[in-house]
C-alpha positions in Angstrom: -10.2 -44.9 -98.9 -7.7 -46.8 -96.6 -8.8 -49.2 -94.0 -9.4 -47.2 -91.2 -11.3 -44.8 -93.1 -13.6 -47.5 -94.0 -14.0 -49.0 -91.0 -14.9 -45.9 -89.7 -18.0 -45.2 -92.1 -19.2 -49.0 -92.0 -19.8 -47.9 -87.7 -21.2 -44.8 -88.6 -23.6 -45.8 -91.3 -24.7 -48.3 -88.4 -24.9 -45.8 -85.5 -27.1 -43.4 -87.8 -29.6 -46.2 -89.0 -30.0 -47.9 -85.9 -30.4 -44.4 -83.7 -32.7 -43.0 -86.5 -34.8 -46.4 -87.1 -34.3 -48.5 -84.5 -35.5 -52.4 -84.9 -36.1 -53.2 -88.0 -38.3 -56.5 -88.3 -39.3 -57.3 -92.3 -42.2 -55.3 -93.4 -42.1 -52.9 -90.9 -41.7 -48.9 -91.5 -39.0 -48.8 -89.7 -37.5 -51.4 -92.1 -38.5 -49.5 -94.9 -37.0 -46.7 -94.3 -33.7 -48.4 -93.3 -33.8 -49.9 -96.7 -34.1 -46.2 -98.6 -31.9 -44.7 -96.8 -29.0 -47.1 -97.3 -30.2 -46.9 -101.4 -30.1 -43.3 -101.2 -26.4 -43.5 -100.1 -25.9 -46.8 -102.6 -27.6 -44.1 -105.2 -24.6 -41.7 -105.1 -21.9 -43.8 -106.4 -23.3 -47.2 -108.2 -23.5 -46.6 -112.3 -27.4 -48.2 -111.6 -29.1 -48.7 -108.2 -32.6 -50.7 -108.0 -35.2 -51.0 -105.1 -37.0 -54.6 -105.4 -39.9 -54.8 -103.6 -41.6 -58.2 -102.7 -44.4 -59.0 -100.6 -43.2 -61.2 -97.1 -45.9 -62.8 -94.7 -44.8 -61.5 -91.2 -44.2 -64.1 -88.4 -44.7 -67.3 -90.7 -41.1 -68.0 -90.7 -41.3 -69.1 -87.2 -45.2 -69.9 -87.2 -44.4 -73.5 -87.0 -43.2 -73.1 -83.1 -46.5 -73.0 -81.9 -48.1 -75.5 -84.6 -45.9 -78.0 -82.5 -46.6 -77.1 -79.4 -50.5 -77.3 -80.2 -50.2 -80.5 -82.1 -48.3 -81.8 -79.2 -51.4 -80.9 -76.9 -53.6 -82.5 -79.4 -51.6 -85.5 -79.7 -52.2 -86.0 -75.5 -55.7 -85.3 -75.6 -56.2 -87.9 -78.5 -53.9 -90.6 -76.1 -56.1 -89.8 -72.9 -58.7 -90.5 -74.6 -57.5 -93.9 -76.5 -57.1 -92.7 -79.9 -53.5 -93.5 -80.8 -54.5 -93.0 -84.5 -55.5 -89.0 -83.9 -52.0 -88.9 -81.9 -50.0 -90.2 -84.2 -51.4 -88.2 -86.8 -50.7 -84.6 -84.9 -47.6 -85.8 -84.2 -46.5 -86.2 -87.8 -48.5 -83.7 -89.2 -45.9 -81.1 -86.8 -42.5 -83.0 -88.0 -43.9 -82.5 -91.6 -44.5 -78.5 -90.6 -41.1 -78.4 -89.0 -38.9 -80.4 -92.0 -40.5 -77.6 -94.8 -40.8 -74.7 -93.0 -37.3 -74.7 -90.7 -35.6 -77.6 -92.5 -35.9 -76.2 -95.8 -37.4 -72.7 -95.4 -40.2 -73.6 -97.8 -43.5 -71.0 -97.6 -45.9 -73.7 -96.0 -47.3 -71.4 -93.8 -47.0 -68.1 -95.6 -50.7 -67.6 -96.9 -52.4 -67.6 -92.5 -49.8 -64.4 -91.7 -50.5 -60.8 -92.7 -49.1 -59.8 -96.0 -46.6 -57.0 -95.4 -44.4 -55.5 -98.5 -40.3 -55.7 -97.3 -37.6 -54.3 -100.0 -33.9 -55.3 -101.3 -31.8 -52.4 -102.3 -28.8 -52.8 -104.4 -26.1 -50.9 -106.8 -23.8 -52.1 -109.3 -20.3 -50.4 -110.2 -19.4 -51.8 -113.5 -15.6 -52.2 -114.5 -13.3 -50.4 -116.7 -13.4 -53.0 -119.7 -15.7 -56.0 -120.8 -17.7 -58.1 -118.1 -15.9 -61.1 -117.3 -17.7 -61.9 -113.7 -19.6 -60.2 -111.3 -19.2 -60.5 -107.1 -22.1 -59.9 -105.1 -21.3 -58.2 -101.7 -24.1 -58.9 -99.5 -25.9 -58.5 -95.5 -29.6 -58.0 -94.4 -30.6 -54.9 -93.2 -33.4 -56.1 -91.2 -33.1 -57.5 -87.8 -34.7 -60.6 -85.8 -37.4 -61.8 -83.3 -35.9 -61.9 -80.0 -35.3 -65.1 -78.9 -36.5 -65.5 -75.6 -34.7 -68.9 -74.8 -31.3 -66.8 -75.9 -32.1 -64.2 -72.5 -33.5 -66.7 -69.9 -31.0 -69.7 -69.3 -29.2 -69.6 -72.8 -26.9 -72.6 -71.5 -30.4 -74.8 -72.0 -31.2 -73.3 -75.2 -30.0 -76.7 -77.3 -32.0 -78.8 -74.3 -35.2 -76.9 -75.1 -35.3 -76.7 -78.6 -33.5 -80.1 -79.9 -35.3 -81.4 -76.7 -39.0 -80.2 -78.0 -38.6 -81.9 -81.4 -37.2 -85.3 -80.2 -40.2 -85.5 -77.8 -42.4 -84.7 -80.3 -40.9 -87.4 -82.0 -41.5 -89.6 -79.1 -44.7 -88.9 -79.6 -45.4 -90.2 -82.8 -43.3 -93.7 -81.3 -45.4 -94.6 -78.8 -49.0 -93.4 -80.5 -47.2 -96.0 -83.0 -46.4 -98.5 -80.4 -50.2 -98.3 -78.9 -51.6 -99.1 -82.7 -49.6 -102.0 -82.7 -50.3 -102.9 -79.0 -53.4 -101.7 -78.0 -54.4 -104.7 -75.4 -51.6 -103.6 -72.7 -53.7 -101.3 -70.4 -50.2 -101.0 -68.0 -48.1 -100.1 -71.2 -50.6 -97.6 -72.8 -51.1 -95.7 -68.7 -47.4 -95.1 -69.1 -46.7 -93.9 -72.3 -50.1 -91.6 -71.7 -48.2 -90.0 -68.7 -44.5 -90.2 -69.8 -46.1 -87.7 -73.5 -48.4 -86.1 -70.8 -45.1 -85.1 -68.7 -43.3 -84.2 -72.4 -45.2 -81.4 -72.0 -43.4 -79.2 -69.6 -40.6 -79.5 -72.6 -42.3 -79.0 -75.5 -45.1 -76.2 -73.7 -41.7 -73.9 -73.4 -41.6 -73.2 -77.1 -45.0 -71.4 -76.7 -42.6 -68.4 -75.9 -39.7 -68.8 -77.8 -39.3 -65.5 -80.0 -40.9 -62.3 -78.8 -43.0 -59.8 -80.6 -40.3 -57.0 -80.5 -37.1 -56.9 -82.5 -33.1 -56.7 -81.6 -31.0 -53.7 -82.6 -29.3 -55.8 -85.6 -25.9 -54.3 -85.4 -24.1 -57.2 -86.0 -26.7 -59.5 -87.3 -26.9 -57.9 -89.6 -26.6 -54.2 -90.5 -22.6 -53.9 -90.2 -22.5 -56.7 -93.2 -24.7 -54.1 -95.3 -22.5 -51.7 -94.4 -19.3 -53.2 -95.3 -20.8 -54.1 -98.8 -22.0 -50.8 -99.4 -18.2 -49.2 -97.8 -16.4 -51.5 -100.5 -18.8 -50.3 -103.5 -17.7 -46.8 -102.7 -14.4 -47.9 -102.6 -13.5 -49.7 -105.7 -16.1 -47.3 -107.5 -13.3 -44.5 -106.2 -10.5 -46.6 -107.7 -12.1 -46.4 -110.9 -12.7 -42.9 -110.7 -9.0 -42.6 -110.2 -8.0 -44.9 -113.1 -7.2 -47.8 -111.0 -10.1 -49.7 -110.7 -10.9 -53.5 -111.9 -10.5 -54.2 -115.1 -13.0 -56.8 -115.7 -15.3 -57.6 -112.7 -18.4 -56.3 -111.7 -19.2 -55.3 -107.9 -23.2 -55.8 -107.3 -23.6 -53.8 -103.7 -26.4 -55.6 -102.1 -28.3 -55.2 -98.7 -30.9 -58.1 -98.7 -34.5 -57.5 -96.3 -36.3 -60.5 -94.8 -33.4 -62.4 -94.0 -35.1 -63.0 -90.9 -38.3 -64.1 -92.3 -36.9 -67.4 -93.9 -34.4 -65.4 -96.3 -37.4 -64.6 -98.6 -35.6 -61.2 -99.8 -32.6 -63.3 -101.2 -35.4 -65.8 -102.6 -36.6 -62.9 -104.6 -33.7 -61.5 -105.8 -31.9 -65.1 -106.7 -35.2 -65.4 -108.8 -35.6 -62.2 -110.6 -31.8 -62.8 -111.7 -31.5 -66.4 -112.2 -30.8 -66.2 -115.4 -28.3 -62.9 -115.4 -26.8 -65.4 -113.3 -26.4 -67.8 -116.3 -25.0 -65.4 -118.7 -22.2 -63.8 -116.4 -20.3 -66.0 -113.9 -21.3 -64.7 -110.6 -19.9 -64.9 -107.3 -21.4 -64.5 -103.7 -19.5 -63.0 -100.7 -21.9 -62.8 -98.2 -21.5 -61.7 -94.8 -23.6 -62.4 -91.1 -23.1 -62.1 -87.7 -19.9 -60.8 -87.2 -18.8 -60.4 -83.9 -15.7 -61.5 -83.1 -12.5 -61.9 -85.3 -10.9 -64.7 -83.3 -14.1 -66.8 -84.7 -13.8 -66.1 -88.0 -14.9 -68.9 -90.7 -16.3 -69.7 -94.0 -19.9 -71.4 -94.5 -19.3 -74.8 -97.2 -23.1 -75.8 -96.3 -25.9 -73.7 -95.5 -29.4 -74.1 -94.6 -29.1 -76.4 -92.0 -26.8 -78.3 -94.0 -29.3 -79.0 -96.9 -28.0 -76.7 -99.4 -23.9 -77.1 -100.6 -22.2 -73.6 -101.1 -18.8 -73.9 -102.6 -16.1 -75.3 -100.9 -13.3 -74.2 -103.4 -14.3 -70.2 -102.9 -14.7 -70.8 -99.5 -11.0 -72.5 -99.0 -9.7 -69.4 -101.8 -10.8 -66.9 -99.2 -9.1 -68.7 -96.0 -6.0 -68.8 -98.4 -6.5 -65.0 -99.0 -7.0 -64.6 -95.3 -3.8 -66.1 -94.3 -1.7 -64.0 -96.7 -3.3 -61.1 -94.9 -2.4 -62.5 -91.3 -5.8 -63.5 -90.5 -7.1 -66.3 -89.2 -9.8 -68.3 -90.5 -11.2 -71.7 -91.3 -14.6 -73.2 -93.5 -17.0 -75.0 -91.6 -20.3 -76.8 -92.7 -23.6 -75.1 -91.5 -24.6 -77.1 -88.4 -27.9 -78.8 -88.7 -31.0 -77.0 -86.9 -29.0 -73.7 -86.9 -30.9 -72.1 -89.5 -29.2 -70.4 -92.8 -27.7 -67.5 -94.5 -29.0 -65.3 -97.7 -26.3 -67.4 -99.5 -28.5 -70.4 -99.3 -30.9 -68.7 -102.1 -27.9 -67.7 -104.3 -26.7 -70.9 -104.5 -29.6 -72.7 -105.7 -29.7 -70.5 -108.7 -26.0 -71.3 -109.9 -24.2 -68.7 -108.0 -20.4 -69.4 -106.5 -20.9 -68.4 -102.7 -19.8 -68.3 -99.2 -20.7 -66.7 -95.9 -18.4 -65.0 -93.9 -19.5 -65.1 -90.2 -17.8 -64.1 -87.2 -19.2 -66.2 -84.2 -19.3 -69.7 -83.1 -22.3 -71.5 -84.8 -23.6 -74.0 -83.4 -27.0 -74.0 -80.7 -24.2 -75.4 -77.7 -22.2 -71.9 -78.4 -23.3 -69.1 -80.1 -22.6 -64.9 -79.4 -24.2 -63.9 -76.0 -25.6 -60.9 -77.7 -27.1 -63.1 -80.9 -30.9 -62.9 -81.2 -31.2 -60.3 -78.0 -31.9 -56.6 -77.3 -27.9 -56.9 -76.7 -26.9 -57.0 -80.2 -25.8 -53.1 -80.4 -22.9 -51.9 -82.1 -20.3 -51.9 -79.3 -20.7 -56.1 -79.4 -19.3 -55.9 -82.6 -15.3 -55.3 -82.6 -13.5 -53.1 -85.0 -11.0 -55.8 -86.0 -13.8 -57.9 -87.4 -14.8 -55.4 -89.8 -11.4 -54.7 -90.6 -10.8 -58.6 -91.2 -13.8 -58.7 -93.4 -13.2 -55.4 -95.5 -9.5 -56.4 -96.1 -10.1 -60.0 -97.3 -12.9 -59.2 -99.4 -11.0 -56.5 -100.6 -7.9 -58.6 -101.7 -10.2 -61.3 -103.2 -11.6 -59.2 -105.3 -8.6 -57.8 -106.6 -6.8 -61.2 -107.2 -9.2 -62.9 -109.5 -9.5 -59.1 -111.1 -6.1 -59.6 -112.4 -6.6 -63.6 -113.3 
């Protein structure tokens, strides 16, 4: 297919799943059925397609929002009432429930949340001759929590989160200041109102995501859809005697991306060890938007896990031969991750291509909102993303 024919049937693939499914939050029906019907389609032209099914625990991913905001009410009650200790203590108890379950995405809180099954589907379209590597092409089909702080006053969005944690770490400060203090009746009355009035701040998080779920056009069904639209089409080169020689395409659209990227966990460690035995490379796709803001992720998971910087800097090299412009960038601390986070901790070579500022200043005014529908996401984007992909894949082919 040429260009326009695939950008085309990525929108269309979109429109149908979204009209026929609507949100699709991890573990859901809705989800569910999202996820089969884009392997029925993945069915009809991968050599092998696989469903893998794994069990997420809905709403834990962000379950640590309202730990903090009820250790922060703990933490006043216990200063009120002269107990710096039990202060100091909810205070760090909720910075160690924040570093492990948003700093590194680790399942701390998994076991208190209902147990819901969520499912990975994937095809592989094997090459003309001997396996020499193998690129996975990957989005999430599942969509997000509404963020609430994204509708109402976005422009304070970084005041209310950032703000919540550092006055939370205040919190544990002064509770520490009062142990070492304790005598200063003056000191300990103003450090009880200054954490008392820290709660207007931190009480806002109480409503940060809503119960209901965003469209996911561009975060993230179009990037399953331009995986699955480049499968087809190097599976019809072959067909036609021109297809890659020596490099395997794995189609992949990941579930529970949303939920702490547990569906990437699962995958990265059922393969691990195919990931050993065949070099393996990750193109990975979120969020696109918006071609002029175009880049490749070095860093991901709020900068705690290193993707690589030399595919990342091939693919803005690819991109400029093309006419496109793009750029790497580090994943900005406290603004979450990607599915390539999980792939790259078992071995795998990988980037994310995303397609709107990042950072919690800037960010799409559709991101994380009932507003994320398919006519926020632009046609050039997709064709940026299909074309360098598309030539990448081809080049190291013929390495």
């Amino acid at each position: 297919m040429d260009l326009k024919s695939m950008r085309f049937e990525v929108f269309k693939r979109v429109e149908r799943i979204i009209k026929t499914h609507g949100p699709r939050l991890a573990g859901t029906k809705a989800d569910l059925a999202a996820a089969d019907e884009l392997y029925d389609e993945i069915a009809t032209f991968a050599d092998h397609s696989s469903k893998q099914d794994f069990f997420v625990y809905q709403g834990a991913f962000l379950g640590w929002i309202r730990l903090l905001v009820i250790c922060y009410v703990i933490g006043i009650i216990f200063l009120w009432f002269n107990l710096p200790l039990g202060a100091l203590i909810a205070g760090v108890l909720s910075l160690i429930i924040l570093t492990l379950q948003f700093f590194l995405y680790l399942p701390l809180l998994d076991r208190f949340y209902p147990k819901k099954k969520a499912r990975n589907v994937f095809g592989t379209i094997e090459p003309s001759g001997e396996v020499k590597r193998q690129v996975i092409l990957s989005g999430h089909h599942d969509s997000a929590h509404i963020f609430n702080f994204f509708i109402h006053q976005p422009k304070l969005y970084n005041l209310r989160t950032t703000g919540s944690i550092a006055t939370v770490i205040a919190l544990v400060l002064l509770s520490a200041i009062l142990l070492i203090f304790p005598t200063i009746p003056l000191l300990t009355l103003v450090i009880q109102i200054v954490i008392s009035l820290g709660l207007l701040l931190v009480g806002q998080m109480w409503f940060f995501a809503d119960k209901n779920a965003t469209p996911g056009a561009g975060d993230n069904l179009v990037a399953s859809s331009i995986a699955i639209s480049l499968g087809k089409h190097f599976k019809h080169l072959r067909d036609q005697g021109k297809g890659l020689k020596n490099t395997r395409i794995i189609v992949m659209s990941f579930d529970a991306e949303e939920e702490g990227l547990r569906g990437a966990r699962a995958y990265a460690k059922k393969y691990a060890n195919e990931f050993k035995k065949t070099p393996t490379i990750g193109l990975n796709m979120d969020c696109l938007y918006d071609e002029k803001e175009l880049f490749f992720l070095t860093s991901d998971l709020n900068d705690f896990v290193k993707l690589d910087s030399q595919l990342a800097n091939d693919l803005v090299a690819i991109a400029k031969g093309l006419n496109i412009e793009t750029k790497t960038q580090k994943q900005a601390f406290l603004t979450g991750g990607t599915d390539a986070a999980e792939l790259a901790k078992k071995g795998v070579k990988v980037t994310t291509l995303i397609g709107m500022p990042w950072t919690n200043d800037s960010r799409s005014n559709v991101y994380h909102t009932p507003n994320d529908t398919l006519d926020r996401v632009s046609e050039k984007v997709v064709e940026d993303a299909l074309s360098i992909y598309q030539a990448y894949i081809q080049q190291i082919d013929q390495q």
